[in-house]
C-alpha positions, 0 to 999 in steps of 0.5 A: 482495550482489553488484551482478552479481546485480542483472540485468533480470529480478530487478528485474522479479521484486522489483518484481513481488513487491512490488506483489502484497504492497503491494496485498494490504495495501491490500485488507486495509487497507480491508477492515478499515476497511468492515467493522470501522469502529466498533470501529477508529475508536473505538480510534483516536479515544480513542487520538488524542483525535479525532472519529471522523469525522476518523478515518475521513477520515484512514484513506482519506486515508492509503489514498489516499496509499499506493495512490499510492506503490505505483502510483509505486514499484512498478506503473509501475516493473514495468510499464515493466521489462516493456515493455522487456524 
């Protein structure tokens, strides 16, 4: 590729795609996990030989820390790219 084609609005475009992707996996993340919570934590507890209870606070833990590096990485990233363009 090349760096030429890397212009302000194909960044903006790229960071825009992303976090519409990343959210959209978030949302079906917990969507899943509220609705599907025996089923996913039963396998993840006789997977990992764990409580079910801790499962379900690991889930939202690793939710919790993924919404954060989508917010970091991709939403503030857009946004200011927004702001100055």
């Amino acid at each position: 590729m090349d760096i030429s084609a890397l212009t302000q609005n194909n960044i903006i475009c790229f960071l825009g795609w992303c976090s519409l992707i990343n959210v959209i996996i978030i949302c079906a993340t917990t969507l899943a996990i509220v609705c599907f919570k025996q089923p996913v934590t039963g396998f993840y507890a006789r997977l990992l030989n764990l409580e079910p209870e801790h499962i379900t606070k690991l889930f939202f833990r690793f939710l919790l820390h993924y919404e954060i590096a989508v917010l970091m990485f991709n939403i503030v990233p857009y946004l200011a790219l927004k702001i100055i363009s």
